[in-house]
C-alpha positions as CSV (number, residue, x, y, z in Angstrom):
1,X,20.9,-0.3,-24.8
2,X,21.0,-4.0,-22.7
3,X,23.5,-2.6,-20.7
4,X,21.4,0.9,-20.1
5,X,18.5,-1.4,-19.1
6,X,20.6,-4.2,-17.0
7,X,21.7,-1.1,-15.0
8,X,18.4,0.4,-14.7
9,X,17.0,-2.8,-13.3
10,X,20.1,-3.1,-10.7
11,X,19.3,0.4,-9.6
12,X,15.5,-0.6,-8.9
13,X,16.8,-3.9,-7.0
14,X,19.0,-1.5,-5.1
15,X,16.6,0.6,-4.3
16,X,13.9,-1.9,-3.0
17,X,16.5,-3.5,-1.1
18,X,17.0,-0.3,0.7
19,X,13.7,0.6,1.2
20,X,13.1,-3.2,2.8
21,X,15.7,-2.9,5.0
22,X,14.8,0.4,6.4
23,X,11.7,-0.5,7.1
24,X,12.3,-3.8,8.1
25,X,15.4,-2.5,10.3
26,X,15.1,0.8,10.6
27,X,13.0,0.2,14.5
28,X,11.0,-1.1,16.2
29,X,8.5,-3.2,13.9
30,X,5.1,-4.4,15.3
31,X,2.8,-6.9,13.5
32,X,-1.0,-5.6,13.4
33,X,-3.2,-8.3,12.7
34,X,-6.8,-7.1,10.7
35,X,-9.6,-8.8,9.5
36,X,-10.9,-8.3,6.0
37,X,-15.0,-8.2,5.2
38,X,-14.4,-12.8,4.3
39,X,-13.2,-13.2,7.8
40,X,-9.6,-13.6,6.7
41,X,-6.4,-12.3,9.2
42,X,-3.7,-10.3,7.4
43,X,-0.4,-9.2,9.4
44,X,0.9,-6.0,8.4
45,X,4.7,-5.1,9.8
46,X,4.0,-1.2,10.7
47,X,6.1,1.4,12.8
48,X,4.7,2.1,16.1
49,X,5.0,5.4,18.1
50,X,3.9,7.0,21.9
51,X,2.1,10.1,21.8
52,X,1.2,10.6,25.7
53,X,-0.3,7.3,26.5
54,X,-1.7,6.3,22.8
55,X,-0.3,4.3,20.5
56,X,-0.1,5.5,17.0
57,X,0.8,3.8,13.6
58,X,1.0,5.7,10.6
59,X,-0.3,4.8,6.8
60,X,2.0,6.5,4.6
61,X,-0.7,5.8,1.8
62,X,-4.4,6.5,2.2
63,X,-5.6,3.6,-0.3
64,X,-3.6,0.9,2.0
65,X,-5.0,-2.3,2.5
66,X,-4.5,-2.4,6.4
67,X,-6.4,1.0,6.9
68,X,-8.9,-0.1,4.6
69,X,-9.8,-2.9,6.3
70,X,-9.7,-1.3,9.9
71,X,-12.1,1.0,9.0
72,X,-14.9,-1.7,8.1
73,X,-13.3,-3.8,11.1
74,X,-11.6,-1.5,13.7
75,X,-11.2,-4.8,16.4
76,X,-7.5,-5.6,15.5
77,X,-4.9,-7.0,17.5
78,X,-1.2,-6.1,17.3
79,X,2.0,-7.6,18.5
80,X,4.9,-6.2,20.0
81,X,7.5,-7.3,22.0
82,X,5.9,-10.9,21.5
83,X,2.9,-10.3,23.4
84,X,-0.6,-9.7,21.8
85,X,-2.8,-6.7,22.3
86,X,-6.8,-6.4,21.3
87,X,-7.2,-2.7,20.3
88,X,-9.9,-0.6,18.6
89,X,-8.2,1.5,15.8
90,X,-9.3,5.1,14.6
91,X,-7.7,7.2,11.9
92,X,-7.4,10.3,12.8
93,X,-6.4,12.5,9.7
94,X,-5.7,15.6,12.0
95,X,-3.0,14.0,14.1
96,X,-0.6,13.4,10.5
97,X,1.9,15.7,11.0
98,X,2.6,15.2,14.5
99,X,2.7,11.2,13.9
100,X,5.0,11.8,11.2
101,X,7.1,14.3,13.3
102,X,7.4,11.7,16.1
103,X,8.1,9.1,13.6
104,X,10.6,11.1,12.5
105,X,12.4,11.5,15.7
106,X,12.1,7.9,16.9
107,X,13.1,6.4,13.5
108,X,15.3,9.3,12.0
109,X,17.0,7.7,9.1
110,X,14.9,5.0,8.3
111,X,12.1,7.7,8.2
112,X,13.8,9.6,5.5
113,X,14.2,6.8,3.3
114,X,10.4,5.6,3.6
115,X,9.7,9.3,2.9
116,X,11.4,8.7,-0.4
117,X,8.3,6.5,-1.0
118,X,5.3,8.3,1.1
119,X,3.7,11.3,-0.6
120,X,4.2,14.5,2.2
121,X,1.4,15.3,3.9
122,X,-0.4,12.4,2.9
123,X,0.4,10.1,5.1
124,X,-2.9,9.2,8.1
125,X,-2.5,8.3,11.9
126,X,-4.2,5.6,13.6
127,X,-5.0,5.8,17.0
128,X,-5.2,2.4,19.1
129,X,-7.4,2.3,22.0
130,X,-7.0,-0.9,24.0
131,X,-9.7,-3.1,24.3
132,X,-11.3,-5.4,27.3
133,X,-9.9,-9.3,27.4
């Protein structure tokens, strides 16, 4: 029985690992900086994709922190490449499956893995509109 659960809890280190380094890895990885309702900064590492001339992230979970707190605050700055932005971000629920799809293609392998951890269809798209200095 140890050995069952020493096994069991290798297979779950594994698979974190995995799941961290694809995401961490898999891409390009931007940093978008939100404010919760106390005034306090939080930097979330997200995936970032081109759709035209928007930029889109993507919450694989409805009920994450980040997209909660952009939609009491939607000023947020992100940074990529090592230069900051000031956007307005906007989820927009009806844009999902072509996020994903483009997230898909820009991020292939690393996509599938994180998809072994995002529900289908579940996932939400955030627009970000630039802001003025």
């Amino acid at each position: 029985m140890r050995s069952l659960l020493v096994g069991l809890g290798l297979a779950v280190l594994v698979f974190g690992g995995v799941i961290y380094v694809a995401s961490e890895y898999g891409g390009e990885v931007v940093h978008l900086h939100t404010t919760d309702a106390d005034g306090e900064v939080h930097e979330t590492p997200l995936w970032i994709v081109e759709i035209g001339p928007d930029l889109w992230l993507r919450a694989g979970d409805p009920g994450s922190g980040w997209l909660q707190r952009l939609s009491e605050r939607p000023a947020v700055e992100l940074e990529r490449d090592g230069r900051m932005g000031r956007y307005e971000a906007f989820a927009v629920p009806h844009m999902g499956p072509e996020v994903d799809a483009k997230m898909a293609e820009k991020y292939g392998l690393a996509d599938r893995v994180i998809g072994m951890i995002r529900s289908e269809g579940e996932s939400i798209a955030v627009r970000l509109d630039p802001r003025g200095a």
